[in-house]
VMD Tcl script that draws the C-alpha trace (Angstrom):
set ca {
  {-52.47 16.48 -42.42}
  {-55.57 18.07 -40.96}
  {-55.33 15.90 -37.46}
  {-51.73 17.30 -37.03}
  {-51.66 20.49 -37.79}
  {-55.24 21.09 -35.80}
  {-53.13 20.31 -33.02}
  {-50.92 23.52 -33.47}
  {-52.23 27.09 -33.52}
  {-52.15 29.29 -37.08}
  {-51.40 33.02 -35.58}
  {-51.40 36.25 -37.73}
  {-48.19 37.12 -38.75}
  {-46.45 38.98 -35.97}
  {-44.86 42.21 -37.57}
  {-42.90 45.45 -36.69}
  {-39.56 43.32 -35.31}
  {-38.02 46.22 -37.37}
  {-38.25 49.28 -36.75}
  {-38.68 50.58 -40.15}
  {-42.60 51.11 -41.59}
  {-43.37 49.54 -45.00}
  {-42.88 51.63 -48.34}
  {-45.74 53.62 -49.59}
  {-46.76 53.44 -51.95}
  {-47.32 49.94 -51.18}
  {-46.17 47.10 -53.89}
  {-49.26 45.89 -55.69}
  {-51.38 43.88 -53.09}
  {-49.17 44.99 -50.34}
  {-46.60 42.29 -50.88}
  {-44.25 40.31 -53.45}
  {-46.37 37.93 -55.47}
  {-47.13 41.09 -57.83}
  {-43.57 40.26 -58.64}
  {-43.91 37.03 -59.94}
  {-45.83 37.40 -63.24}
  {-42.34 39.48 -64.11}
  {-40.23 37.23 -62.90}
  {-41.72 34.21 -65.44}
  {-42.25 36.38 -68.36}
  {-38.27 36.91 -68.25}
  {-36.36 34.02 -66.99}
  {-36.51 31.26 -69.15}
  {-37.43 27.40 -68.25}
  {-34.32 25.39 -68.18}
  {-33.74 22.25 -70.52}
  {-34.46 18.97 -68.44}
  {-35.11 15.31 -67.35}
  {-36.82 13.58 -64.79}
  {-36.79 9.98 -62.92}
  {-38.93 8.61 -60.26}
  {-36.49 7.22 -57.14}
  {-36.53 3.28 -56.66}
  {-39.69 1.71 -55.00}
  {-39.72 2.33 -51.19}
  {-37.29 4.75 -50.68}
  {-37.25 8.18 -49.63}
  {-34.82 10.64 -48.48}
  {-34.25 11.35 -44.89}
  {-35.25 14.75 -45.02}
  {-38.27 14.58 -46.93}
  {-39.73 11.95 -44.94}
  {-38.86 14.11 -41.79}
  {-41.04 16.97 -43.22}
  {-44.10 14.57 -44.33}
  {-44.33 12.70 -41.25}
  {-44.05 15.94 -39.27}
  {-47.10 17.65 -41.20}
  {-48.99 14.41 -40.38}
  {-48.47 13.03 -43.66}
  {-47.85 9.16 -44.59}
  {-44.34 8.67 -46.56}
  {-46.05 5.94 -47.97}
  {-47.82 8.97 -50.33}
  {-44.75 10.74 -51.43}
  {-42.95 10.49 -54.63}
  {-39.43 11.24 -54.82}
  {-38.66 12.19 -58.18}
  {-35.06 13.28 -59.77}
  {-34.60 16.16 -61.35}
  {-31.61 16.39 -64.36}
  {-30.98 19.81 -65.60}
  {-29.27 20.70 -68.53}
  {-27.01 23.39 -66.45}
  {-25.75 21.44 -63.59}
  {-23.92 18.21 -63.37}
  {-25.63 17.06 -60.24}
  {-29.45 16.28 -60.09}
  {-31.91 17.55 -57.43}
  {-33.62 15.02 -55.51}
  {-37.21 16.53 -54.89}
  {-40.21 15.07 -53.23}
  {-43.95 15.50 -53.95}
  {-46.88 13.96 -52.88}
  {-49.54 12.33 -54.76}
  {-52.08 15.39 -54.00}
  {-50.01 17.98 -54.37}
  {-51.90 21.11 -56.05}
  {-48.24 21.44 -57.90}
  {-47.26 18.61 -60.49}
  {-43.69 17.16 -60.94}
  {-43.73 19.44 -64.19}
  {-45.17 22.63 -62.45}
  {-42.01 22.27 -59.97}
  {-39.41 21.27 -62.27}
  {-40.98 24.58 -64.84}
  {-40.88 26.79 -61.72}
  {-37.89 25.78 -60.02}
  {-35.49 25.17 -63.43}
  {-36.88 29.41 -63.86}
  {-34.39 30.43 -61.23}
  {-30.70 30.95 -61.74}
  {-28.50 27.78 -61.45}
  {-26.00 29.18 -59.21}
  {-29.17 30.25 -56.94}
  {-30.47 26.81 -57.26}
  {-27.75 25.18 -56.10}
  {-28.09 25.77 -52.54}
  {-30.95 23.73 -52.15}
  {-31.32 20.42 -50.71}
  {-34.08 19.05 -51.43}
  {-38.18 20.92 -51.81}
  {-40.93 19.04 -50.61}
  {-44.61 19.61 -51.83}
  {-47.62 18.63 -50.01}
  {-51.80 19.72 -50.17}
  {-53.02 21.74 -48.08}
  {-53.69 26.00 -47.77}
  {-51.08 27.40 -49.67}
  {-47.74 28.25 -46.75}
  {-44.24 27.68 -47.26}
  {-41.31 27.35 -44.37}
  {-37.26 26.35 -45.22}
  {-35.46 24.00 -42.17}
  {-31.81 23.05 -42.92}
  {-31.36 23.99 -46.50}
  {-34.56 22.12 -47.37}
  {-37.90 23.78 -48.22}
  {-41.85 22.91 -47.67}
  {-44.07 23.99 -49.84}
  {-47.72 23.60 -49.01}
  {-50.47 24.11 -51.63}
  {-50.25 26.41 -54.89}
  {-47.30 28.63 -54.10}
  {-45.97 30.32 -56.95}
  {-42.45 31.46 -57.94}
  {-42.04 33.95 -55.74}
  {-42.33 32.19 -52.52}
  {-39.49 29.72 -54.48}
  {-37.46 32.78 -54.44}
  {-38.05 34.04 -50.67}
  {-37.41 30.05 -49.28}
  {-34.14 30.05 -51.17}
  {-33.21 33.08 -50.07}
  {-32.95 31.93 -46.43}
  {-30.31 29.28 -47.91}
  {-28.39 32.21 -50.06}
  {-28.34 34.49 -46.51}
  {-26.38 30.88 -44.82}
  {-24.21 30.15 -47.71}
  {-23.57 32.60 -50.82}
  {-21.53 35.38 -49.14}
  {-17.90 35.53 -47.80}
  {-18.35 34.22 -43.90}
  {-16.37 37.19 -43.04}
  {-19.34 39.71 -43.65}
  {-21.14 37.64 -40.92}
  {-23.15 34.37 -41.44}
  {-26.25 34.54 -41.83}
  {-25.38 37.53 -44.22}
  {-28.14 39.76 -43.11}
  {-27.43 39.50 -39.10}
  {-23.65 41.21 -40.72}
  {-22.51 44.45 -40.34}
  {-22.65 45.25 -44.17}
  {-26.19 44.17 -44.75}
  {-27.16 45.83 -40.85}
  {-25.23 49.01 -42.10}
  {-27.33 49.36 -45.24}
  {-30.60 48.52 -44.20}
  {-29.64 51.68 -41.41}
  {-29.44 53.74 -44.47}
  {-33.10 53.16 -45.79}
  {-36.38 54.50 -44.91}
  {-38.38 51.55 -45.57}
  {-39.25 47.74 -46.11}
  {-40.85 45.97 -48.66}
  {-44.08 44.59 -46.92}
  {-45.39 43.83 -43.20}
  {-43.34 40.66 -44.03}
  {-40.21 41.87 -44.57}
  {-40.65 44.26 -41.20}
  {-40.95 40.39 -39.07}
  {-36.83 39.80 -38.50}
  {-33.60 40.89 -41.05}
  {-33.45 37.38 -42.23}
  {-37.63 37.90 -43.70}
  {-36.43 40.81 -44.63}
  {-33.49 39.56 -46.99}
  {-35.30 36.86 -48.36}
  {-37.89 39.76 -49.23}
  {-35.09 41.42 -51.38}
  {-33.93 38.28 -52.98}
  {-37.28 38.35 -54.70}
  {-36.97 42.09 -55.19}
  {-33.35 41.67 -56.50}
  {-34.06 38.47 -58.87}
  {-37.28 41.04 -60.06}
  {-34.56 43.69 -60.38}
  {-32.12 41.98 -62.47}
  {-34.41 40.08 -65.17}
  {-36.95 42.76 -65.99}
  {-35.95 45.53 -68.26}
  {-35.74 48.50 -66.20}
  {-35.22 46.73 -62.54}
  {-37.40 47.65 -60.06}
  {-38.89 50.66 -60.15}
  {-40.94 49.32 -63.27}
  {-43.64 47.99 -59.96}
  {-42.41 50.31 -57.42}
  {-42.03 54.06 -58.13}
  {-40.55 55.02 -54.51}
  {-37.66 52.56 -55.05}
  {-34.98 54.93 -53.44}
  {-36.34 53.88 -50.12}
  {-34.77 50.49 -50.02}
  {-32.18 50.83 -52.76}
  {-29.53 50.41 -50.19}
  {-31.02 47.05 -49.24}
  {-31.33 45.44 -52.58}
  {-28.48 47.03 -54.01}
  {-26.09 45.33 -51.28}
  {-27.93 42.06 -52.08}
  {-27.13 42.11 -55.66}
  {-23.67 43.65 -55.00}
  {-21.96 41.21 -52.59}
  {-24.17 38.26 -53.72}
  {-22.57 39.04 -57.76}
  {-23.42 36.43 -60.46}
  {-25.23 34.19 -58.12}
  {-28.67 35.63 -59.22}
  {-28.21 36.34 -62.81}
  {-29.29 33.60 -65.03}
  {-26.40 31.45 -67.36}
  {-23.34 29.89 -66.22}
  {-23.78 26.37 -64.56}
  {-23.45 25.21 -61.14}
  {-20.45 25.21 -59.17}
  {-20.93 23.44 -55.77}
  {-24.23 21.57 -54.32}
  {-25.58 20.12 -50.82}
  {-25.44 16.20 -50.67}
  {-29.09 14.63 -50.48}
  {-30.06 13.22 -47.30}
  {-29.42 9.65 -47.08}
  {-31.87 7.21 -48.21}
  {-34.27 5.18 -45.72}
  {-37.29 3.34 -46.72}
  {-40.81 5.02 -46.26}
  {-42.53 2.40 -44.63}
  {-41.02 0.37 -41.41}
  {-42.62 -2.61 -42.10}
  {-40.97 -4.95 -44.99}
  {-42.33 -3.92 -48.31}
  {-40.62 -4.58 -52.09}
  {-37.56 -1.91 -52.40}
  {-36.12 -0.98 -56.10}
  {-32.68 -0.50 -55.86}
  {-30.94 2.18 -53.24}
  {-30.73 5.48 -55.01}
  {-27.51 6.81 -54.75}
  {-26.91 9.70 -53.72}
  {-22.96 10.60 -54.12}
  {-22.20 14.28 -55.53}
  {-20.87 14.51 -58.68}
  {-16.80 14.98 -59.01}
  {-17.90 18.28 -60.91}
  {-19.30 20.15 -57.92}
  {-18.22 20.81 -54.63}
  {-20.07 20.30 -51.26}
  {-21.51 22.60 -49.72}
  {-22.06 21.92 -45.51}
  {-25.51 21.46 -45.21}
  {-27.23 22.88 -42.26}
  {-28.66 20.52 -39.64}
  {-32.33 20.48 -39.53}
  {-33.66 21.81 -36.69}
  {-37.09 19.59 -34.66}
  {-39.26 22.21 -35.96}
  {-40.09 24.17 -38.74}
  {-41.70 27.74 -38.81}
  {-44.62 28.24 -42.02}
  {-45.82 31.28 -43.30}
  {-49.51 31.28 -44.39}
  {-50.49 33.37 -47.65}
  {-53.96 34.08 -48.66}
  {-55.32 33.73 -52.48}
  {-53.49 36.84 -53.46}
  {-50.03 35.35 -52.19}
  {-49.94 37.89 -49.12}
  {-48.52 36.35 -46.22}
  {-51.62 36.40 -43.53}
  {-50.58 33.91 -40.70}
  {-47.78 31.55 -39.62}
  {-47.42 28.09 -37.59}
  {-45.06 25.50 -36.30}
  {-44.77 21.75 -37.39}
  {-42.82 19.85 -35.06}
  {-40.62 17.59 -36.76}
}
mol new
graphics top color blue
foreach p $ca { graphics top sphere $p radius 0.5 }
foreach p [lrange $ca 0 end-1] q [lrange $ca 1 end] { graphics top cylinder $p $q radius 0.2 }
display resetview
């Protein structure tokens, strides 16, 4: 990883895209991973299974993002996930060193509502300093992030896919998330002033926070009036999507499988990857040849960003 990504610059965060300054007071540690502690103590892990994929394979995707952070796929695991609340599994894909076990992901990520869940692809995990980017529904996950930046990476996929098209796709480059956002006086943290769709995925952490602690958000954040507007249309137009219950509804297909290594080596048997007559498919996005990370320091403030090419 280290003779790839030497090859590409890591940049401090460029802020102030938005023209709104951050709230004051400031959230603990000026940013959202003071959220997260919250966020576990009241969402409950979900009931599941997991299964290793057959020898040799991997899915598209995933070996897309390993081989573009410099990474063999010959070192990644690609495990299934089966949760108790959703008919289809999640393919996910982790590599050997990964700070994050199988059972830290599948704790962290089964935490988060099911209909939220559901518009995820597939996550990758890999070691390194701990930064986190999202690229055509999918999600890479570099070192010990914690449950908040699972929150913030989904949100990008919620902002393509979880609201009526007609209030503007993604939802928070729409007149009725612009409209509200006009009628605040703040953002949540330098990284939320970066672009509108940082700046939703900022308040899907803040709205998740909001719904499952007792008492919402001004619990953490006694000036909450000045970006009620924001979170508020969040959790209003996005409905049921971020409570916890219910099961899921619809789900992306996995990328295809191809093998990890192009040299002949011993396959298992092709996974397949067919979605379940339960669920309906949701259009994936088409992964783009790069992907944009976001750097956080030991506190989980974001502190720098840089591009993998893919």
């Amino acid at each position: 990883m280290a003779s790839k990504l030497s090859l590409l610059s890591v940049l401090p965060l460029v802020f102030a895209n938005l023209n709104k300054p951050v709230i004051q007071p400031n959230f603990p540690g000026n940013g959202l991973a003071s959220l997260g502690q919250g966020i576990l103590d009241h969402l409950a892990p979900t009931q599941s299974t997991w299964d290793d994929w057959g020898a040799g394979w991997i899915p598209q995707d995933c070996k897309s993002l390993a081989q573009g952070a410099g990474l063999s796929p010959n070192d990644i695991i690609p495990f299934n996930i089966h949760y108790a609340d959703c008919a289809q599994t999640w393919t996910f894909c982790r590599h050997k060193n990964s700070p994050l076990s199988e059972v830290n992901i599948i704790d962290l990520f089964g935490r988060l509502p099911v209909r939220m869940r559901q518009f995820v692809r597939h996550l990758v995990f890999i070691p390194g300093n701990k930064s986190a980017g999202s690229n055509g529904d999918n999600v890479l996950m570099v070192g010990p992030v914690d449950i908040t930046v699972f929150a913030h990476e989904i949100g990008h996929s919620l902002d393509s896919h979880a609201f009526d098209p007609s209030y503007g796709v993604p939802f928070s480059t729409g007149n009725v998330w612009v409209s509200n956002y006009n009628l605040d006086s703040a953002v949540p943290d330098p990284y939320a002033q970066s672009s509108q769709q940082e700046n939703f995925a900022q308040h899907t952490v803040i709205s998740i926070y909001d719904k499952a602690v007792p008492g919402g958000i001004g619990t953490i954040q006694p000036n909450w009036q000045a970006i009620f507007h924001q979170y508020a249309t969040l959790e209003g137009y996005i409905g049921d999507i971020i409570i916890p219950g219910g099961t899921c509804t619809h789900r992306l297909t996995d990328s295809p499988p191809v093998t990890m290594a192009s040299k002949r080596r011993a396959l298992g048997p092709k996974p397949k990857v067919a979605l379940s007559p339960e669920v309906e498919e949701i259009e994936a996005i088409p992964m783009k040849n790069t992907i944009t990370m976001t750097s956080f320091d030991e506190a989980g403030k974001p502190n720098g960003s840089y591009v993998i090419n893919l």
